[in-house]
ChimeraX commands (.cxc) that place a marker at each C-alpha (Angstrom):
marker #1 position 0.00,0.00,0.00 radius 0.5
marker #1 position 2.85,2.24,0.81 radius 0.5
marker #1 position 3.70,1.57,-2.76 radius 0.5
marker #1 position 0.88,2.59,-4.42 radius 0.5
marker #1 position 0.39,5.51,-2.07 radius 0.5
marker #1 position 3.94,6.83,-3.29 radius 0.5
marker #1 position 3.10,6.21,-7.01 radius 0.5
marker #1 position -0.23,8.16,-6.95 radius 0.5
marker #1 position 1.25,11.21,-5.41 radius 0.5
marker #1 position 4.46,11.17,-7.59 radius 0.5
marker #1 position 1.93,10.49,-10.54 radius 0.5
marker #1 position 0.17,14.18,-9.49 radius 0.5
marker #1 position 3.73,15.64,-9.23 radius 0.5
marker #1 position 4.99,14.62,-12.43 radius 0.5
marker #1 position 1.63,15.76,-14.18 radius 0.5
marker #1 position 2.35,19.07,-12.76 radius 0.5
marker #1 position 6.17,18.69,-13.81 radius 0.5
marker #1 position 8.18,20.87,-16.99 radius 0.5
marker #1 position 7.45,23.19,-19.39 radius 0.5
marker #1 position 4.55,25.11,-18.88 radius 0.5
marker #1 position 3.92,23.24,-15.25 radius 0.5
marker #1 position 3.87,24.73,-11.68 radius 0.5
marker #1 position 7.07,22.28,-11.02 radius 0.5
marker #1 position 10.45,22.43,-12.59 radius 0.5
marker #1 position 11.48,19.39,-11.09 radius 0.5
marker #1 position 10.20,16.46,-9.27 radius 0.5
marker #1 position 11.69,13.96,-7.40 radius 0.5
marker #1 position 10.76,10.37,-5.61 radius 0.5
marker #1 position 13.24,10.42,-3.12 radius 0.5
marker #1 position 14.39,6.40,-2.37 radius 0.5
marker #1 position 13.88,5.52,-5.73 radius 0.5
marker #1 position 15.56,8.90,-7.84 radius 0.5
marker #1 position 19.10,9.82,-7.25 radius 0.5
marker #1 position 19.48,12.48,-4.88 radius 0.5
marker #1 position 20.62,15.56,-6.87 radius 0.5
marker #1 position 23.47,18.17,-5.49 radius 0.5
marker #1 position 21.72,21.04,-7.00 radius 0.5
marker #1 position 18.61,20.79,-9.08 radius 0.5
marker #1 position 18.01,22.20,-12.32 radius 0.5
marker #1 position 14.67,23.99,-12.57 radius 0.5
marker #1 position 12.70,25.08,-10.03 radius 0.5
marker #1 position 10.25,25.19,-7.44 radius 0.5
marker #1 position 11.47,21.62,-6.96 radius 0.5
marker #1 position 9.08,18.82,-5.05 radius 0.5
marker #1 position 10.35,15.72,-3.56 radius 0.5
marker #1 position 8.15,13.04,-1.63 radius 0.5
marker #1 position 9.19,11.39,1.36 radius 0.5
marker #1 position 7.68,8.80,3.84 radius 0.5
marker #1 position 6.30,9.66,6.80 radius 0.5
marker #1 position 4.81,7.72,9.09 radius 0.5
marker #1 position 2.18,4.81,9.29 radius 0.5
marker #1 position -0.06,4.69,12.17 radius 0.5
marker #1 position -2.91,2.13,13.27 radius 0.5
marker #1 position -6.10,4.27,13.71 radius 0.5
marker #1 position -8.71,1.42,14.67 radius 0.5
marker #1 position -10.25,-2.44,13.78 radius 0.5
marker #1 position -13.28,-2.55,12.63 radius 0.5
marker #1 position -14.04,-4.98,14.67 radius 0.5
marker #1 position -14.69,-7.56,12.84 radius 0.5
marker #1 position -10.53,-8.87,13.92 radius 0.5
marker #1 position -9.81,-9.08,10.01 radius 0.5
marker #1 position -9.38,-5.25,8.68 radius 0.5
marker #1 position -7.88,-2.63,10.53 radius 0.5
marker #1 position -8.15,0.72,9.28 radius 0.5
marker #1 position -4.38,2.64,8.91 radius 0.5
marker #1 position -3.11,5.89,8.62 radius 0.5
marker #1 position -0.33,6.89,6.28 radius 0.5
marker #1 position 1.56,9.59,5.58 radius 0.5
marker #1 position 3.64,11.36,3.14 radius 0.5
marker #1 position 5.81,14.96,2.76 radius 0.5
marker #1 position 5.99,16.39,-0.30 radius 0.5
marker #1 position 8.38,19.08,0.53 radius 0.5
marker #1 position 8.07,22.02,-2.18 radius 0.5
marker #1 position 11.27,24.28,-2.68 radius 0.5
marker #1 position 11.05,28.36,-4.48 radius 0.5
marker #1 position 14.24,29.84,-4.83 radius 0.5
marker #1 position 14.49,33.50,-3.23 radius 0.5
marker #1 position 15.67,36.72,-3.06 radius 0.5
marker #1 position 16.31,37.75,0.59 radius 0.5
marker #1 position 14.93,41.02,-0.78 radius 0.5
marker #1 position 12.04,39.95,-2.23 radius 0.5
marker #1 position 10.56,37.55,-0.34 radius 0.5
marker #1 position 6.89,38.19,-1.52 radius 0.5
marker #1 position 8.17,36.87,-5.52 radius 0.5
marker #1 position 8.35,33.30,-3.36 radius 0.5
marker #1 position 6.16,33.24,-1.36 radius 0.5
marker #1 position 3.58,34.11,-4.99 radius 0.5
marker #1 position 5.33,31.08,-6.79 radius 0.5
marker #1 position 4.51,28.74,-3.24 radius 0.5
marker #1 position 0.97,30.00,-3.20 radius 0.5
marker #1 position 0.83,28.96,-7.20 radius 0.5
marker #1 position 2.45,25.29,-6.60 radius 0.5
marker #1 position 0.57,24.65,-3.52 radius 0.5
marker #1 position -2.91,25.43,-5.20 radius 0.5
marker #1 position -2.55,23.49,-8.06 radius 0.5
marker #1 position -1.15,20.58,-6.20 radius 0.5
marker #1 position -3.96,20.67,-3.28 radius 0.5
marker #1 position -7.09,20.92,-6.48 radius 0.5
marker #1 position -4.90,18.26,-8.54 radius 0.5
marker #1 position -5.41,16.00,-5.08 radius 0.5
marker #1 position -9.06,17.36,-4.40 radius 0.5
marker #1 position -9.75,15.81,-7.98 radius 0.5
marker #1 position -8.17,12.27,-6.79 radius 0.5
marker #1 position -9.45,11.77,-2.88 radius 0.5
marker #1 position -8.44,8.31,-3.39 radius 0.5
marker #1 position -5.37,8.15,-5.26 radius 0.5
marker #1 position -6.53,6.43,-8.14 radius 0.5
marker #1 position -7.73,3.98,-5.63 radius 0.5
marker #1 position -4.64,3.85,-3.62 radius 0.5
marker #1 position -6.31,4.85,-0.68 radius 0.5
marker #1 position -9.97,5.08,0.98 radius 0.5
marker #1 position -9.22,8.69,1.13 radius 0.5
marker #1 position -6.96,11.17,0.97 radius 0.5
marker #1 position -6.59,14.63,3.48 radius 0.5
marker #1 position -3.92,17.10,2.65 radius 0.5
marker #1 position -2.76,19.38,4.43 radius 0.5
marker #1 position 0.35,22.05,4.74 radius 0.5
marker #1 position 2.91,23.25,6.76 radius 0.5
marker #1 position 4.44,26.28,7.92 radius 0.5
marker #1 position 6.74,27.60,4.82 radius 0.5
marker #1 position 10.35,29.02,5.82 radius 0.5
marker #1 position 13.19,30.34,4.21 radius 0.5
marker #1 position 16.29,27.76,4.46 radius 0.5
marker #1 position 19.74,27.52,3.30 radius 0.5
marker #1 position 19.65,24.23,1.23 radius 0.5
marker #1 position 22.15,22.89,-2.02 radius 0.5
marker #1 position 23.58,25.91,-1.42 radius 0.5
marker #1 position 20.63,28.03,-2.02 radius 0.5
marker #1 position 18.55,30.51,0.32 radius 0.5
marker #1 position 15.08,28.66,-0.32 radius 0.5
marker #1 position 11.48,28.96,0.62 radius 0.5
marker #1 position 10.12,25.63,1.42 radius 0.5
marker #1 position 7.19,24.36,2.61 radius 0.5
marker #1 position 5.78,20.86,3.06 radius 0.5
marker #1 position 2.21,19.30,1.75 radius 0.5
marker #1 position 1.48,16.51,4.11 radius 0.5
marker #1 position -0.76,13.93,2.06 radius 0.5
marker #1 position -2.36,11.36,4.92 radius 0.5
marker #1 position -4.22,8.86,3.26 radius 0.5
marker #1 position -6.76,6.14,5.08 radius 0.5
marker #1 position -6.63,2.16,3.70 radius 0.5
marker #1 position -7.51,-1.27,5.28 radius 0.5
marker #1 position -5.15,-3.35,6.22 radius 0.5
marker #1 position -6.03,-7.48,6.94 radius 0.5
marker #1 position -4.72,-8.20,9.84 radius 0.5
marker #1 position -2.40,-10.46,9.27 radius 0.5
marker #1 position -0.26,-7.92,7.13 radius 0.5
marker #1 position 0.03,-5.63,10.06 radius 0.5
marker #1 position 3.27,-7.53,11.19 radius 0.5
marker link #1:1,2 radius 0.2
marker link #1:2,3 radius 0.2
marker link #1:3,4 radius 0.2
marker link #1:4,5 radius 0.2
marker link #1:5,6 radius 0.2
marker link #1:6,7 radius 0.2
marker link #1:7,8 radius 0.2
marker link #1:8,9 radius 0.2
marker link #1:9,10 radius 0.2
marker link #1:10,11 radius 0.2
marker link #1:11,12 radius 0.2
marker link #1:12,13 radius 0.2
marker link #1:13,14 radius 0.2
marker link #1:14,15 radius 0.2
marker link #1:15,16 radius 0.2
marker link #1:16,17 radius 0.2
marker link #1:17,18 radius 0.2
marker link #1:18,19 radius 0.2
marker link #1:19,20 radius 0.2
marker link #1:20,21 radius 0.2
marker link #1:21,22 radius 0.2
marker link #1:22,23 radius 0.2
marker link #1:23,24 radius 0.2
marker link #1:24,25 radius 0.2
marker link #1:25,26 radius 0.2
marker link #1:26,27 radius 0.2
marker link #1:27,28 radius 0.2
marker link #1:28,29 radius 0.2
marker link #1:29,30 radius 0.2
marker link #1:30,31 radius 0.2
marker link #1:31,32 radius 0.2
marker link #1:32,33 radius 0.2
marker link #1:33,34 radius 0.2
marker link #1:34,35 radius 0.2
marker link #1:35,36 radius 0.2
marker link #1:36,37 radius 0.2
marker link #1:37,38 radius 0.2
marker link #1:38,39 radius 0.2
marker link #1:39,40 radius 0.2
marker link #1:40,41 radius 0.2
marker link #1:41,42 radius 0.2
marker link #1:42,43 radius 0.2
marker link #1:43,44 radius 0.2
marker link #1:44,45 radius 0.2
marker link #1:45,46 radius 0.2
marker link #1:46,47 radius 0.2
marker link #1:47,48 radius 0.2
marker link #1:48,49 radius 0.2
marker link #1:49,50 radius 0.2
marker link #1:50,51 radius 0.2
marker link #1:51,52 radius 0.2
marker link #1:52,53 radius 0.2
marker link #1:53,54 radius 0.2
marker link #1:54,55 radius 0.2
marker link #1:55,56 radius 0.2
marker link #1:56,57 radius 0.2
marker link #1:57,58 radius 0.2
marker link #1:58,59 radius 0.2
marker link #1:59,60 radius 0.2
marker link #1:60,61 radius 0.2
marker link #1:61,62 radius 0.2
marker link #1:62,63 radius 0.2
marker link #1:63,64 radius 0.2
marker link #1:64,65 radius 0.2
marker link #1:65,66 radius 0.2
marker link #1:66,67 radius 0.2
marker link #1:67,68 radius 0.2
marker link #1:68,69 radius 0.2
marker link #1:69,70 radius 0.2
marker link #1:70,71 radius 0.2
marker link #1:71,72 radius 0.2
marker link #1:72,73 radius 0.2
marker link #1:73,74 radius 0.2
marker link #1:74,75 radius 0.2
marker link #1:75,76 radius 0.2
marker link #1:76,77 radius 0.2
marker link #1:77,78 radius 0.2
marker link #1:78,79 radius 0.2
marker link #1:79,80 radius 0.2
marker link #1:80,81 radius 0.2
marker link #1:81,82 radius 0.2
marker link #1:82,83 radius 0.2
marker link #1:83,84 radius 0.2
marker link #1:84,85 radius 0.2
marker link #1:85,86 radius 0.2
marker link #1:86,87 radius 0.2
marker link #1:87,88 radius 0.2
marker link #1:88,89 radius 0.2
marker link #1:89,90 radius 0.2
marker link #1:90,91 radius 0.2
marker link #1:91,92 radius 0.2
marker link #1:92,93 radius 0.2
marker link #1:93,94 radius 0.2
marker link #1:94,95 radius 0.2
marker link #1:95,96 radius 0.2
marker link #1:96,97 radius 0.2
marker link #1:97,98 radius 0.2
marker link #1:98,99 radius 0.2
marker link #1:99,100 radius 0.2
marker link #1:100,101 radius 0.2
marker link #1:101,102 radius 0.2
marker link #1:102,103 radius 0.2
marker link #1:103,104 radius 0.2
marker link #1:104,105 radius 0.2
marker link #1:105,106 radius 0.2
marker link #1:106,107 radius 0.2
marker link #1:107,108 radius 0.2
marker link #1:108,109 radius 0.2
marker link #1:109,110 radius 0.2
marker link #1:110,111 radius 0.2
marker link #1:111,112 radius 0.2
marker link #1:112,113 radius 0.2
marker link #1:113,114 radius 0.2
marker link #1:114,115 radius 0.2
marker link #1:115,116 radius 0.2
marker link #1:116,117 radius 0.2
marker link #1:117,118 radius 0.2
marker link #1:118,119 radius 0.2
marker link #1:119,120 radius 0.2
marker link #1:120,121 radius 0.2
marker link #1:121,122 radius 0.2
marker link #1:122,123 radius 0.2
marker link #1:123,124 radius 0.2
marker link #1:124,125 radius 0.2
marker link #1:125,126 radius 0.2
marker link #1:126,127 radius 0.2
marker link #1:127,128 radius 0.2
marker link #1:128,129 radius 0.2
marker link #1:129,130 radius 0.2
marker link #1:130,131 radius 0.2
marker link #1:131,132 radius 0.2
marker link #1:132,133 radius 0.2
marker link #1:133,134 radius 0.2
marker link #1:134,135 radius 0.2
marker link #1:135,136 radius 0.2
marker link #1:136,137 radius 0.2
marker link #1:137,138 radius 0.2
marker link #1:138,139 radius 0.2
marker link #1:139,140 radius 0.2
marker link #1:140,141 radius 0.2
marker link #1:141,142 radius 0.2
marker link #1:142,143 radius 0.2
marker link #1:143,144 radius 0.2
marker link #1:144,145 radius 0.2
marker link #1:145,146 radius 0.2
marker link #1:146,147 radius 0.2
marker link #1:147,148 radius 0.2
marker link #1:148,149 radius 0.2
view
């Protein structure tokens, strides 16, 4: 599931990736080399999260789970223009929170899906002075019990 979770979202990113897209580059962290410096930005990159057990439903076969994923969003900046980024992050994070809003369930992935976002700040990363935020994508699935282990 963890699979499939990963593949939906980096599915959204990489529809929203290039030429004429919100995203100059998108990555899939464990399974894309990690990059020194990246080439076009805003960048995204997805990363795991957590996984937590929310409930069974009782019935001792299917147990509803929680899981998580960061896609952390990076806008190159101008210490003196700070507005310019924080623009481009409003632009990225809108079109990737209505791309999601048109997929609740991740192509099936996932029961559904609740994004969310965190607080942006400006950080010093590959050598850049950056304005990055984070969209955390939880999505809700079954799990039999027997694959909880």
């Amino acid at each position: 599931m963890r699979t499939e979770m990963r593949a939906a979202i980096y599915s959204i990113l990489q529809a929203n990736t290039g030429a004429g897209h919100v995203l100059g580059e998108s990555y899939d962290v464990p399974n894309d080399p990690q990059k020194t410096d990246f080439g076009a930005y805003p960048v995204a990159e997805i990363h795991y999260d957590e996984k937590t057990v929310i409930a069974n439903g009782g019935d001792n076969r299917d147990w509803e789970i929680d899981m998580r994923f960061l896609v952390v969003v990076y806008v190159p900046m101008d210490p003196d223009v700070i507005g310019t980024a924080e623009k481009t992050m409003d632009t990225v994070m809108d079109t990737l929170d209505n791309a999601i809003a048109q997929n609740l369930t991740l192509g099936g992935a996932v029961i559904v899906v609740e994004p969310a976002q965190t607080k942006p700040e400006i950080i010093v990363a590959k050598s850049k002075l950056l304005y990055a935020t984070a969209l955390i994508v939880s999505g809700r699935f079954l799990q039999p019990t027997n694959a909880l282990s």
